[in-house]
C-alpha positions in Angstrom: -5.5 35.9 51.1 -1.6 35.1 50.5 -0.9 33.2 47.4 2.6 32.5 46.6 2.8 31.7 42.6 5.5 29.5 40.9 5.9 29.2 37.2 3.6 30.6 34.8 1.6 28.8 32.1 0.9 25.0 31.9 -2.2 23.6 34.3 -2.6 25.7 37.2 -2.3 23.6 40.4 -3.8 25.3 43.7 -2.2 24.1 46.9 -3.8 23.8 49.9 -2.6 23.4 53.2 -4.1 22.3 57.1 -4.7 23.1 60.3 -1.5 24.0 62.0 0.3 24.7 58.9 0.3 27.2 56.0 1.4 27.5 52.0 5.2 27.0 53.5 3.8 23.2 53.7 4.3 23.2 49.8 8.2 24.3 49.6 9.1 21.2 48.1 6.4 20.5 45.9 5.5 23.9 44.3 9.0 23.9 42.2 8.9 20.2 40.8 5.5 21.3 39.2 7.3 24.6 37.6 9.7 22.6 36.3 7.3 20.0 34.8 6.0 23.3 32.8 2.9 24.6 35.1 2.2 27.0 37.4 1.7 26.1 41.2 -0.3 28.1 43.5 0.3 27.3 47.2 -2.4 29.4 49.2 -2.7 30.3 52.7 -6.3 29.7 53.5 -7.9 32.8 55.4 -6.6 33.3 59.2 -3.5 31.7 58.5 -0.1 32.2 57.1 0.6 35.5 56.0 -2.9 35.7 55.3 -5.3 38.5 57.0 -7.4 37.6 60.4 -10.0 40.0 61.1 -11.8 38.8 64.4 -14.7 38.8 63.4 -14.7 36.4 59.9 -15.6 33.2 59.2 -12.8 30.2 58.8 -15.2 27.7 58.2 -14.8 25.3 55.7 -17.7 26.6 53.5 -16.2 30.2 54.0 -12.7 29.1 52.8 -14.3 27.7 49.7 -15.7 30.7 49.3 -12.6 32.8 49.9 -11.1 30.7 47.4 -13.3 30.7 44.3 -13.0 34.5 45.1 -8.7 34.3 44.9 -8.8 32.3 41.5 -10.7 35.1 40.4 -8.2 37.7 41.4 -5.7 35.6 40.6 -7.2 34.8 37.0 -7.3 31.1 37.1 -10.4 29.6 35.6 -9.7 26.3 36.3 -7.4 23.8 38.2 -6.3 20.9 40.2 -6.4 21.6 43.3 -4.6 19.7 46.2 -5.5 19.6 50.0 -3.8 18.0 53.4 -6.3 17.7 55.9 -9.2 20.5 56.4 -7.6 21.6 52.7 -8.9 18.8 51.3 -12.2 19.4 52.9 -12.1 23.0 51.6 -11.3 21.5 47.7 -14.4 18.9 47.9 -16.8 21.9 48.7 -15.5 24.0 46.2 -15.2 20.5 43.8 -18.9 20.2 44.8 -20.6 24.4 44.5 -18.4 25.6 41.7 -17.7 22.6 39.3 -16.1 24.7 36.9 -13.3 25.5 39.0 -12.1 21.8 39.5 -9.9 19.8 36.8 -8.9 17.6 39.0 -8.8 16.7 42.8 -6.0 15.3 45.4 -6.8 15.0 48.5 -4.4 14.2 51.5 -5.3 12.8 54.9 -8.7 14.5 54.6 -11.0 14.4 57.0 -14.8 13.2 56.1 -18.3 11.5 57.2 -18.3 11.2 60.8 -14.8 12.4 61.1 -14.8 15.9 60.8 -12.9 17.5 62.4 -10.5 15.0 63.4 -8.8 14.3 66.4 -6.9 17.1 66.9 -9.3 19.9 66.3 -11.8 17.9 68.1 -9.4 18.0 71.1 -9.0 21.6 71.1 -12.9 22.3 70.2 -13.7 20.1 73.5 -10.8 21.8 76.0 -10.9 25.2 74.9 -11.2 26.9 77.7 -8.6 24.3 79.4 -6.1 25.0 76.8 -6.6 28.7 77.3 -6.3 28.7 80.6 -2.9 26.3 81.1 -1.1 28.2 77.9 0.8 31.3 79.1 -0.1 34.3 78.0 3.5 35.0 76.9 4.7 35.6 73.0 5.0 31.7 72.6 1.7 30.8 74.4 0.8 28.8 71.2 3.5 26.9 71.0 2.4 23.4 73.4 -0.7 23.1 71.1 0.8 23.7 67.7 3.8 21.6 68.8 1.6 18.6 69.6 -0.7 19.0 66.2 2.7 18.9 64.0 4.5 15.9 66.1 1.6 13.9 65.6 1.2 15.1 62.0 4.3 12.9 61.0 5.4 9.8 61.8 8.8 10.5 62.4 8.9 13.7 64.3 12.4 13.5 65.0 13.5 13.9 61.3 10.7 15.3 59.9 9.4 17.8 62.5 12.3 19.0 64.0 11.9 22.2 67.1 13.3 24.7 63.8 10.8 23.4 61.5 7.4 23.8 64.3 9.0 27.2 65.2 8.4 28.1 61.3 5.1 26.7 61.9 4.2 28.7 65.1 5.7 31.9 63.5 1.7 33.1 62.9 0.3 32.4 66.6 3.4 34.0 68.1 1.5 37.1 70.4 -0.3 37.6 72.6 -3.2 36.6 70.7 -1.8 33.8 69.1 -3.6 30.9 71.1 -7.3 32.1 71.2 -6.2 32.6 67.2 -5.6 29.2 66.9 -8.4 27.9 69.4 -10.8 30.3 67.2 -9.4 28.5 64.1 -10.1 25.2 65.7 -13.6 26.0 66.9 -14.6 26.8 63.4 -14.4 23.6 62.2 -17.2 22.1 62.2 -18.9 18.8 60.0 -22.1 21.3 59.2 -20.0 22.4 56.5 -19.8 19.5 54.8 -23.3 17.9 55.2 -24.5 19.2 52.0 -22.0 18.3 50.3 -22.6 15.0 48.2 -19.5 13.0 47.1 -21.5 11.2 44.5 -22.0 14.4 42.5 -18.4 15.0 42.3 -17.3 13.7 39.0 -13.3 14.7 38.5 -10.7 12.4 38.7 -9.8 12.3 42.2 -6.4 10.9 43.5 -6.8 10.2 47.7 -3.1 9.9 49.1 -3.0 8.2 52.5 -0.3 8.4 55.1 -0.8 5.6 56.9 1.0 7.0 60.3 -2.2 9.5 60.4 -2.1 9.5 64.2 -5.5 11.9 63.9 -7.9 9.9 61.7 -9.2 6.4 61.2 -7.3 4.8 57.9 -10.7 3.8 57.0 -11.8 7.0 56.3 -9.4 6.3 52.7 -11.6 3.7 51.7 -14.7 5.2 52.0 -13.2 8.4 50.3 -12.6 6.7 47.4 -15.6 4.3 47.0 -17.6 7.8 47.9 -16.0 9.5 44.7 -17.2 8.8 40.9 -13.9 8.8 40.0 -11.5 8.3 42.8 -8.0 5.9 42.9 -6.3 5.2 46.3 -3.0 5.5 46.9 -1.5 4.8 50.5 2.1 5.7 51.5 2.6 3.3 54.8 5.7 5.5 56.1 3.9 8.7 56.1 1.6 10.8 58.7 -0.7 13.3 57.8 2.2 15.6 56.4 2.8 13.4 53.5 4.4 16.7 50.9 7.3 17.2 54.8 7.4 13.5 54.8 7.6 12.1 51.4 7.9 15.3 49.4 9.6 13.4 46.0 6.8 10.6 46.7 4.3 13.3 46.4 5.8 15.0 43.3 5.5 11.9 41.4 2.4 11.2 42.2 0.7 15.2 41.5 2.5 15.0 38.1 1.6 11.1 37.3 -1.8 11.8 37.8 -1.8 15.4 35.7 -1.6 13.2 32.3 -4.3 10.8 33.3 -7.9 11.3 31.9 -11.0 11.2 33.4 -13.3 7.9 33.8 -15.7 8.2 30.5 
């Protein structure tokens, strides 16, 4: 796995990015939490980024937990707060929920749950698979009409905030030949099985749910439920955001990581 590291000492905070994107997601996040004195950790999860993709591995939810708890060892972090956008935040609840030791803390971004996993867009991709595949070229940029739509409907102003530089940055690890039936494998290995076990009521860190509002991908009820779900869980929703809230609001999300750092757990 890829793991870019910013700071040292202080809390460690793992970053965790979705489906579409990778640890590039967190460029203006990672450094306002080096400067406040930690150490940020923005990862790309397994088949993504600059990460490895062997054909024949798991990207499952449960398996990226998994890959996870195995970086923090490597990586000697103990313990953290870990923050997810999207399937991220679906990866931090597992690992929140199997290895309780690993989890200080918990935000959670536009994440998909109960009957809403995966959302929208992978549900989309899951259902025309073979449609997609067959209407992409097979050309170096055959990815590029899929992960263009998942980004543009990721924010809620796509104009500013998603520009055609900013999704070619994006699509930089599906460009190949192989890049779409990478990313349709990615999408088809999402999948709500991963989660059923996984009881929110037994997760007892703070938990901070930040909710773009302009989610074009997921019911905004699924924030509510999130939070009454959790123990300990405050709601916070940013009603000029999409999904993207750290390419969106990137200083609203700053303040809101490092405001919730100094608060303490429900007693």
């Amino acid at each position: 796995m890829h793991v870019e590291r910013f700071g040292h000492g202080g809390t460690a905070v793992i970053l965790i990015h979705g489906f579409g994107t990778c640890s590039f997601l967190w460029r203006n996040v990672a450094p306002a939490i080096t400067e406040a004195g930690h150490t940020a950790y923005a990862v790309d999860l397994f088949g993504h980024g600059e990460s490895d993709r062997p054909f024949d591995a798991d990207f499952g939810i449960a398996a990226q937990s998994e890959y996870l708890d195995a970086a923090m060892t490597a990586l000697r972090v103990a313990r953290g707060i870990v923050v997810g956008v999207d399937i991220g935040g679906d990866v931090a609840l597992r690992l929140a929920a199997t290895r309780p030791e690993r989890v200080e803390k918990l935000v959670l971004i536009n994440t998909p749950a109960f009957d809403e996993i995966p959302a929208r867009d992978i549900s989309q991709m899951q259902r025309s698979t073979a449609k997609f595949a067959f209407r992409t070229t097979r050309g170096i940029l055959g990815a590029a009409p899929l992960v263009e739509g998942v980004l543009k409907g990721s924010v809620a102003d796509p104009e500013t905030h998603m520009p055609v530089k900013l999704i070619a940055r994006y699509l930089a690890p599906f460009v190949g030949k192989d890049g779409v039936n990478h990313l349709l494998a990615l999408a088809s290995s999402i999948t709500a099985a991963d989660m059923e076990d996984v009881d929110l009521k037994t997760i007892h860190v703070p938990a901070l749910i930040v909710w773009g509002d302009r989610d074009e991908w997921l019911d905004p009820k699924i924030a509510d439920r999130l939070v009454n779900a959790l123990p300990d869980g405050r709601l916070v929703r940013l009603p000029g955001a999409g999904r993207l809230v750290p390419e969106e609001a990137p200083q609203q999300m700053n303040e809101l990581i490092l405001e919730f750092m100094k608060r303490r757990a429900v007693a």
